[in-house]
C-alpha positions as CSV (number, residue, x, y, z in Angstrom):
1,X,-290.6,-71.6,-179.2
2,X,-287.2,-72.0,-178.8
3,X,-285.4,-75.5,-179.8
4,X,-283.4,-77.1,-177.6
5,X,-279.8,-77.9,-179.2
6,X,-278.6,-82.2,-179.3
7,X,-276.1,-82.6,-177.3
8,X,-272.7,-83.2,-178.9
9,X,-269.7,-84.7,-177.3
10,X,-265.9,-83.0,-177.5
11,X,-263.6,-85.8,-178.3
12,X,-260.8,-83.9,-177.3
13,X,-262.2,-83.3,-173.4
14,X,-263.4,-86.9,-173.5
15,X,-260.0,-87.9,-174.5
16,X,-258.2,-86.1,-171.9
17,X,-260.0,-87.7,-169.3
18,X,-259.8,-90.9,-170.4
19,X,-255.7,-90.3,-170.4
20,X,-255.7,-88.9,-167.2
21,X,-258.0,-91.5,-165.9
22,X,-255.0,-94.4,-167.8
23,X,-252.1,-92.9,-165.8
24,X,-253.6,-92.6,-162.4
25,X,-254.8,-96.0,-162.4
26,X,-251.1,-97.1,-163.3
27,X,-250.0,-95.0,-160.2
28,X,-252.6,-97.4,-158.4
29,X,-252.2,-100.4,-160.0
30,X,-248.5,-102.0,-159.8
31,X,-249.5,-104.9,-162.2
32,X,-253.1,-104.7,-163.9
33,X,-251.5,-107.3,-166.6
34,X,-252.5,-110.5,-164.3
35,X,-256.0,-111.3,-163.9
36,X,-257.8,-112.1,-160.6
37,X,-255.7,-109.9,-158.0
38,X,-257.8,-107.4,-156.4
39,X,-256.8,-104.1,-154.6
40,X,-257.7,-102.7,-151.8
41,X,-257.0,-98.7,-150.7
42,X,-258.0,-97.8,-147.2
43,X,-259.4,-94.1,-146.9
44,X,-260.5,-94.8,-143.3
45,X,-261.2,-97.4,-141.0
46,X,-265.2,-97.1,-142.6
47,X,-264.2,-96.4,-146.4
48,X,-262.4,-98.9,-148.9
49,X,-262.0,-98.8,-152.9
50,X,-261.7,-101.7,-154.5
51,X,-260.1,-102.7,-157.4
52,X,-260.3,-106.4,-159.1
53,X,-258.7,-106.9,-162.4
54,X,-261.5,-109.0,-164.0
55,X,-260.1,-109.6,-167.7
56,X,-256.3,-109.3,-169.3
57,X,-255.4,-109.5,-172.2
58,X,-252.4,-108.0,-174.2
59,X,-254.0,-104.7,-175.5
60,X,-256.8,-103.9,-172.7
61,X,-257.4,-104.8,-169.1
62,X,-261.1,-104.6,-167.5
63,X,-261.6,-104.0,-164.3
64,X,-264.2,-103.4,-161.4
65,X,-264.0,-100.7,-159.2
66,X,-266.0,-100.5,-155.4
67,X,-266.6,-98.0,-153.0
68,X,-266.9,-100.4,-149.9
69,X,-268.4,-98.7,-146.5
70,X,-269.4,-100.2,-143.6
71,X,-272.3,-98.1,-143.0
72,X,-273.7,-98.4,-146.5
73,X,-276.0,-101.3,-148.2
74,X,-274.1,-102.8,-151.1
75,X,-276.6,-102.2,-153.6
76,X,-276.0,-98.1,-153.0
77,X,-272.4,-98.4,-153.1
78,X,-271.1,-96.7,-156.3
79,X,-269.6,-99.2,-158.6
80,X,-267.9,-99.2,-162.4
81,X,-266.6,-101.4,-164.4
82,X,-263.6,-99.8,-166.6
83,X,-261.5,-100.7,-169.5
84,X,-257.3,-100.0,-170.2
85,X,-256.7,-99.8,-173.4
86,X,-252.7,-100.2,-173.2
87,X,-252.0,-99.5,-176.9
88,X,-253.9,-96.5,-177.2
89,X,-253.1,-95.5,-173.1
90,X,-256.5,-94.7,-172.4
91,X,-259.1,-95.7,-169.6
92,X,-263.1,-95.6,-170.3
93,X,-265.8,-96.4,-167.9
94,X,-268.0,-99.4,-169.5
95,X,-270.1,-99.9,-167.0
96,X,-271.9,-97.8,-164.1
97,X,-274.2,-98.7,-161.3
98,X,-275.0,-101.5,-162.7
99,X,-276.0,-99.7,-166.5
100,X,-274.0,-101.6,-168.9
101,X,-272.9,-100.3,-172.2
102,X,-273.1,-96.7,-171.7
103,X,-274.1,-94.3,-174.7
104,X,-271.8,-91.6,-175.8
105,X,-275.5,-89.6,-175.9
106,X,-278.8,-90.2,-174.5
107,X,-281.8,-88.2,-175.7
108,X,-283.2,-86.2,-172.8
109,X,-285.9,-87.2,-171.3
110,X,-285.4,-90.4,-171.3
111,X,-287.2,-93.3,-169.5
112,X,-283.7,-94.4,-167.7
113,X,-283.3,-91.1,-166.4
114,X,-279.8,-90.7,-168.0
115,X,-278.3,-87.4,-169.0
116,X,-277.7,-86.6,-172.2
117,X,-273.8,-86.8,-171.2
118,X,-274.1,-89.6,-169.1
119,X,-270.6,-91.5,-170.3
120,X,-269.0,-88.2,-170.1
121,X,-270.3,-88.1,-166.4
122,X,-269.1,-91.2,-165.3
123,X,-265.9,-91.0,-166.9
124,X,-265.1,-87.7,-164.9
125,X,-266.7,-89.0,-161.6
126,X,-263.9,-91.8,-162.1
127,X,-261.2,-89.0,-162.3
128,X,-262.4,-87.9,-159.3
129,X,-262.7,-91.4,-157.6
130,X,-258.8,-91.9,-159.1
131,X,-257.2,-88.5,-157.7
132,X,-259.3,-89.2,-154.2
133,X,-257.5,-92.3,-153.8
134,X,-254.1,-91.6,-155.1
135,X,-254.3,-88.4,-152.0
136,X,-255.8,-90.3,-149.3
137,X,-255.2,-93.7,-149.4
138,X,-253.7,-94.6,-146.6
139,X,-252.6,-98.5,-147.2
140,X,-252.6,-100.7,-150.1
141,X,-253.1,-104.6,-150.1
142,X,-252.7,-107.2,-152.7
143,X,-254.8,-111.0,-152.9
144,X,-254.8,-113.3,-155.5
């Protein structure tokens, strides 16, 4: 019988991503300092990101990102909630689909149906979301 070997994250991938994931959202974000303005980035006339800056504070900036589509019931439509750290100029996803306070590791199986490098996941499905927007937005609006 063969042993199945834990899963062990790479800090330097992780922190990569969670660079890359920083800058791009500055290349959205004009001002992610002030709290309460939300962002909106057409793909189509059917597909909209959001953005809403939720918490500011010196050091970090949290904030909510939506996949809005008109054809899609808002409890399926993908949703993360993602913190700046400006000092350290990184990005990490807190929160996904509603699952609060991700694990760097999750043993596998598990009754949540996570995988084993669940925050590792979502932090790369948010690089994806990032680049997607910053190639095919098509407008950009601003409210308060």
């Amino acid at each position: 019988m063969k042993l199945k070997r834990r899963y062990v994250p790479h800090l330097p991938t992780i922190l990569a991503i969670c660079e890359n994931n920083y800058v791009c959202m500055l290349k959205l974000l004009p001002d992610c300092d002030s709290e309460d303005l939300s962002y909106e980035f057409s793909i189509s006339k059917d597909l909209v990101y959001k953005i809403q800056i939720i918490a500011s504070t010196p050091y970090t900036s949290t904030l909510e990102m939506s996949q809005v589509s008109a054809n899609t019931p808002k409890y399926l439509s993908p949703t993360m909630v993602v913190r700046l750290y400006h000092d350290a100029k990184v990005a990490e996803v807190l929160e996904s689909q509603r699952t609060a306070q991700l694990q760097p590791v999750y043993e596998y199986p598990n009754l949540n149906m996570h995988q084993r490098n669940e925050k590792f996941l979502v932090n790369v499905f948010l690089a994806e979301w990032l680049h997607f927007c910053l190639t095919q937005r098509i407008e950009t609006t601003t409210s308060n």
